[in-house]
C-alpha positions as CSV (number, residue, x, y, z in Angstrom):
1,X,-1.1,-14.2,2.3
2,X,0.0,-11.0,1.3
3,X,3.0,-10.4,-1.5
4,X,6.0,-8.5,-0.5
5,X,5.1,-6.0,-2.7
6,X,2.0,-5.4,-0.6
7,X,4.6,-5.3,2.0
8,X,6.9,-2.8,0.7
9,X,4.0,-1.0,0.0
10,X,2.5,-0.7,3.5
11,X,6.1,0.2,4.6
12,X,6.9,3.3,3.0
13,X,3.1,4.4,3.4
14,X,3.1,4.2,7.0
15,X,6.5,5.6,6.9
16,X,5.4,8.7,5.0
17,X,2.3,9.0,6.8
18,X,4.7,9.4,10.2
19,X,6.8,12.3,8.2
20,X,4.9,15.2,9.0
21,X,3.6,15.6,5.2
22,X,7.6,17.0,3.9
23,X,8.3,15.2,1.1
24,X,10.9,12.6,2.0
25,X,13.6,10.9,-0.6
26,X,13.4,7.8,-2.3
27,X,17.1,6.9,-0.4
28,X,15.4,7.6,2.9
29,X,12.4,6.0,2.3
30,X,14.2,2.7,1.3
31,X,16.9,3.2,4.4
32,X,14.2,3.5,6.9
33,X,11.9,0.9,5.8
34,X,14.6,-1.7,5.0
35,X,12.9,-2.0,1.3
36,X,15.4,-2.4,-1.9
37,X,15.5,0.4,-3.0
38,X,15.0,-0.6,-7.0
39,X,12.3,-2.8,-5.7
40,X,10.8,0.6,-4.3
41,X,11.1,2.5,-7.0
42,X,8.7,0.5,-9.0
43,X,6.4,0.6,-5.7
44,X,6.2,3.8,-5.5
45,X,5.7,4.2,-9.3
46,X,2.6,2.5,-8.6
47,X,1.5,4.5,-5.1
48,X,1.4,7.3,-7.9
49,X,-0.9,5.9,-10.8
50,X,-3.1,4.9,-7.9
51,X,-2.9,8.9,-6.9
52,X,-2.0,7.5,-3.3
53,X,1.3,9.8,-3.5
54,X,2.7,12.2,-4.7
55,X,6.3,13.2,-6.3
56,X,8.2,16.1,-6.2
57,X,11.5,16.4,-8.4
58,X,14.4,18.8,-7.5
59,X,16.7,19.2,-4.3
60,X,13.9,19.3,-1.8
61,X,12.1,16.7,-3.9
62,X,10.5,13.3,-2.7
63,X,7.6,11.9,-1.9
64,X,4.3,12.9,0.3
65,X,1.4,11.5,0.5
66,X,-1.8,12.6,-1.5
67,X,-4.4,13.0,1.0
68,X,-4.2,13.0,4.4
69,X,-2.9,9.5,6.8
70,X,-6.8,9.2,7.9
71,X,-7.8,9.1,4.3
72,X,-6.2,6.4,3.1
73,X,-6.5,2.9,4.4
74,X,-4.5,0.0,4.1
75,X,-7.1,-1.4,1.5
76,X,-6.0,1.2,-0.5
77,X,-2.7,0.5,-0.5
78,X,-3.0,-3.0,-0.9
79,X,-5.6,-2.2,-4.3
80,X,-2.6,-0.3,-5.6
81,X,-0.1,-2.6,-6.0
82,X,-1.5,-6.4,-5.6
83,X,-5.4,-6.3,-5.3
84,X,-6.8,-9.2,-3.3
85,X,-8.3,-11.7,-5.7
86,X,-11.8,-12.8,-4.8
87,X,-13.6,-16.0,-5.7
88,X,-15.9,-15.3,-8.5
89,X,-16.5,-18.2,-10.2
90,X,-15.2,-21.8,-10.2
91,X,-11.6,-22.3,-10.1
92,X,-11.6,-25.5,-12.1
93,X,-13.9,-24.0,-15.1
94,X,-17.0,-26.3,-14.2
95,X,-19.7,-24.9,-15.8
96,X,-22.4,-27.1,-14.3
97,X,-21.0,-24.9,-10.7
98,X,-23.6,-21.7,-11.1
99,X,-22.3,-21.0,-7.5
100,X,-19.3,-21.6,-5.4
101,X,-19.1,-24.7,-3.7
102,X,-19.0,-24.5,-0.2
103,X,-15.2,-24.4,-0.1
104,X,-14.9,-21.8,-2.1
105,X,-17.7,-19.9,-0.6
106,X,-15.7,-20.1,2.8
107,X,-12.2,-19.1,1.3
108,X,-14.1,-15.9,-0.4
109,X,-15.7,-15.1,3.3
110,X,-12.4,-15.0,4.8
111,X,-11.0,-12.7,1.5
112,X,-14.3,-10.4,2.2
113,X,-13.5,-10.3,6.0
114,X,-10.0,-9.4,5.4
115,X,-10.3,-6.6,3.2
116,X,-13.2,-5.3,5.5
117,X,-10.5,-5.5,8.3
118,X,-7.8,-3.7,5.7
119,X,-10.8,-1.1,4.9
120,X,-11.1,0.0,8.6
121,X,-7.5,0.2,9.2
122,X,-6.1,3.7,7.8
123,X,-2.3,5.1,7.8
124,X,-3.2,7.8,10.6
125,X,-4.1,4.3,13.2
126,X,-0.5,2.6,12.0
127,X,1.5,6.0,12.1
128,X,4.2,6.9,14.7
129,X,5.9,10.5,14.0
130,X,9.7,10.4,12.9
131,X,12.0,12.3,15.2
132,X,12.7,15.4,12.7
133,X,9.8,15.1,10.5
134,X,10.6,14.2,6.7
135,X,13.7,16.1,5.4
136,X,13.6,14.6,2.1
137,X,16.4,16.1,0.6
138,X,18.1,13.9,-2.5
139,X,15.7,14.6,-5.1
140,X,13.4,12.6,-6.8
């Protein structure tokens, strides 16, 4: 139900979120978290805009997070790359359906229940600390 990129995503956050707040490479990231590492690039371009993480160029460089692992829940993450859709109006364009029919009613439910369950679920609860902390040297 989710896209890779939401994925990826949730991979190197959780990842950084177990680094001990150094700022950790690009290279690392992708080796750690098994993620292409063009494909993360483009992810983490987005972790930026959305102001979820932070980049540091130079030869201690990389990436840290931008508030702390208890901060920032998986809803978050998930908003920053590939926001769940909701059910608004009508699929088909029926414009006698004022309201969701009661199939669509029921799929938006589950979307609402899941992004409730995402919205309880921060970094910090998914984290496990990396032997060594972040070391992020390689520059980005």
């Amino acid at each position: 139900m989710l896209s890779q990129t939401v994925e990826y995503a949730l991979r190197a956050m959780i990842f950084l979120a177990s680094s001990g707040g150094e700022a950790v490479s690009s290279e690392r990231i992708a080796a750690q978290t098994r993620v292409p590492a063009g494909y993360l690039s483009k992810v983490m371009r987005d972790l930026v805009l959305a102001h979820l993480v932070e980049s540091f160029r130079g030869p201690r460089g990389g990436f840290v997070l931008a508030a702390l692992p208890g901060a920032i829940t998986i809803l978050d993450v998930v908003n920053a790359v590939n926001p769940i859709r909701r059910i608004e109006r009508c699929p088909l364009g029926d414009p006698s359906h004022d309201r969701l029919c009661v199939l669509h009613q029921r799929i938006d439910g589950a979307l609402a229940e899941i992004e409730q369950t995402l919205r309880a679920t921060t970094l910090e609860e998914l984290a496990t600390p990396v032997p060594g902390g972040g070391s992020g040297a390689g520059g980005d």
